[in-house]
C-alpha positions in Angstrom: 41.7 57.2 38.2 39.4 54.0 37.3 36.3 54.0 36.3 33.8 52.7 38.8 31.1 52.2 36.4 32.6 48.9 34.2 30.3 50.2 31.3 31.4 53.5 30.9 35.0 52.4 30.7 34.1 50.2 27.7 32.7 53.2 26.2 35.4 55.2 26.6 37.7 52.6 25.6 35.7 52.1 22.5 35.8 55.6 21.9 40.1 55.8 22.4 40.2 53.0 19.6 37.8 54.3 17.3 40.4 57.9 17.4 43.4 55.6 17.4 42.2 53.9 14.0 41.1 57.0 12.4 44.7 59.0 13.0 46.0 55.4 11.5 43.3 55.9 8.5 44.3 59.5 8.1 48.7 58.9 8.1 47.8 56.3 5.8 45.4 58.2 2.8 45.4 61.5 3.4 43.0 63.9 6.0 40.5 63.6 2.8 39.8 59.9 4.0 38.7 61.1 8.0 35.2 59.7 7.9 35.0 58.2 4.9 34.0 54.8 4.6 36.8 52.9 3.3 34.9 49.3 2.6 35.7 48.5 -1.0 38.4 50.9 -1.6 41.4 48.2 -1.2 39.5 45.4 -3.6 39.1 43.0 -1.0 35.5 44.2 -0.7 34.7 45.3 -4.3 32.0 44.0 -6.1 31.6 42.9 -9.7 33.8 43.9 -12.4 35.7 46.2 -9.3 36.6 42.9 -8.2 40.2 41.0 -8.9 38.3 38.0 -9.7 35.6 39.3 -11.8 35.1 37.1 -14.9 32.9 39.2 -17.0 29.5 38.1 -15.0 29.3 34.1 -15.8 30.1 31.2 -13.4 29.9 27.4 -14.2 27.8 25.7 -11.9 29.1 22.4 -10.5 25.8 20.6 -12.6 27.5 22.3 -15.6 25.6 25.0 -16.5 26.7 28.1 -17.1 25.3 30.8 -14.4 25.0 34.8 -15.8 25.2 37.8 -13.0 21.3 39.2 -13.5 20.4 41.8 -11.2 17.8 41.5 -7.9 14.2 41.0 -8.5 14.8 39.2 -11.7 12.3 36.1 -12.2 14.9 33.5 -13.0 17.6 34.5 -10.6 18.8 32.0 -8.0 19.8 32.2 -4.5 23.6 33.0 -5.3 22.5 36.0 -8.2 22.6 34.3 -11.2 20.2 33.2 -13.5 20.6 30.3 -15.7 22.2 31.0 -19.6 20.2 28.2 -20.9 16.5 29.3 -19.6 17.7 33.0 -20.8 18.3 32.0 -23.9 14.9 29.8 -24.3 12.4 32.5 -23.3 14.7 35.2 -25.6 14.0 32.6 -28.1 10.5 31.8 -27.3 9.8 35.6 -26.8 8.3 34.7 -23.1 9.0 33.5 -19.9 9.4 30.0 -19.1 5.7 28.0 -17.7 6.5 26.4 -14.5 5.4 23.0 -16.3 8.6 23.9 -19.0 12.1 22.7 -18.9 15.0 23.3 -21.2 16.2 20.6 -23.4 20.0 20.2 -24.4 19.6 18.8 -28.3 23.6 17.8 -28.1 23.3 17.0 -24.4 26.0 19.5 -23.3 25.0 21.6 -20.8 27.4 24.5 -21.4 26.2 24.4 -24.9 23.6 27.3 -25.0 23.0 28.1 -28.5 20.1 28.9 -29.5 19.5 26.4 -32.6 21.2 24.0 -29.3 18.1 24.7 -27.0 14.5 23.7 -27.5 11.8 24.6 -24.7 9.7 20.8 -23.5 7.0 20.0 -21.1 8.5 18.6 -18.2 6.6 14.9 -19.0 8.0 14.6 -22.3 11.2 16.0 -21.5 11.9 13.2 -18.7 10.3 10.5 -21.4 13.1 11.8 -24.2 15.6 11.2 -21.7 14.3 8.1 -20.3 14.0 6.6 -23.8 17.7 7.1 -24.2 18.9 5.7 -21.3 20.1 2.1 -21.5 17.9 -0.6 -19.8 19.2 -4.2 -18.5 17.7 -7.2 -19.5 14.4 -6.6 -17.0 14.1 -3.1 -18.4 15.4 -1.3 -15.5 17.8 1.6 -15.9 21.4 1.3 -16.1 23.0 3.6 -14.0 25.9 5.9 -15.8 28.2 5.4 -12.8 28.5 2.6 -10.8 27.8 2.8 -7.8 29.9 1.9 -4.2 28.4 -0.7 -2.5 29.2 0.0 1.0 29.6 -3.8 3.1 29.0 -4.0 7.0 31.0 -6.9 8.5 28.9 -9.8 9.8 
């Protein structure tokens, strides 16, 4: 016989399906796995080095830094959970955390390149003024861009 009351047949078929997949569970792993959470058990959910595609904790940003796993409520990590190698490696070296006037300076200019005799901590002015002084100018003294750019024409 129906239900009359729409909501209480949802319930109830809510309730059928939620059985149905835990007798599934169960012929699958064993009566130990009835009401156990099975998130993270198959690796497509693990995290870190449970993962398939854990790579030790590093990740090279699309800038070219390198990114290292550091763990919530660190002061340096970013929106994605890693931390820049290059600004840990600075304050280890200085032996404190970074001002929010400081950069990190590449001497060789490779940005994957993070040892420490490599880094050197800069105020943000003369940072920008080292690397303006080694850009190439034109003629007028403007900067010469490292790409060229794409001139986009619009039909007259």
């Amino acid at each position: 016989m129906p239900y009359k009351d729409p909501e209480k047949a949802r319930i109830n078929a809510r309730k059928r399906k939620r059985a149905y997949l835990q007798r599934q569970k169960i012929k699958k792993y064993g009566a130990e796995s009835a009401n156990l959470d099975m998130r993270g058990r198959h690796g497509n959910h693990a995290k870190g080095s449970d993962n398939a595609r854990w790579n030790g904790g590093r990740w090279l940003h699309s800038d070219g830094y390198i990114g290292i796993a550091v763990p919530e409520g660190h002061h340096l990590r970013q929106a994605h959970g890693y931390a820049f190698e290059h600004q840990l490696v600075a304050e280890e070296k200085i032996g404190r955390k970074l001002r929010d006037d400081e950069e990190v300076h590449h001497k060789n200019g490779q940005r994957d390149d993070n040892r420490p005799d490599n880094i050197e901590v800069k105020t943000k002015s003369k940072h920008a003024k080292e690397h303006a002084d080694a850009s190439e100018r034109d003629a007028l003294g403007r900067f010469v861009p490292d790409k060229p750019r794409r001139v986009q024409e619009f039909p007259t």
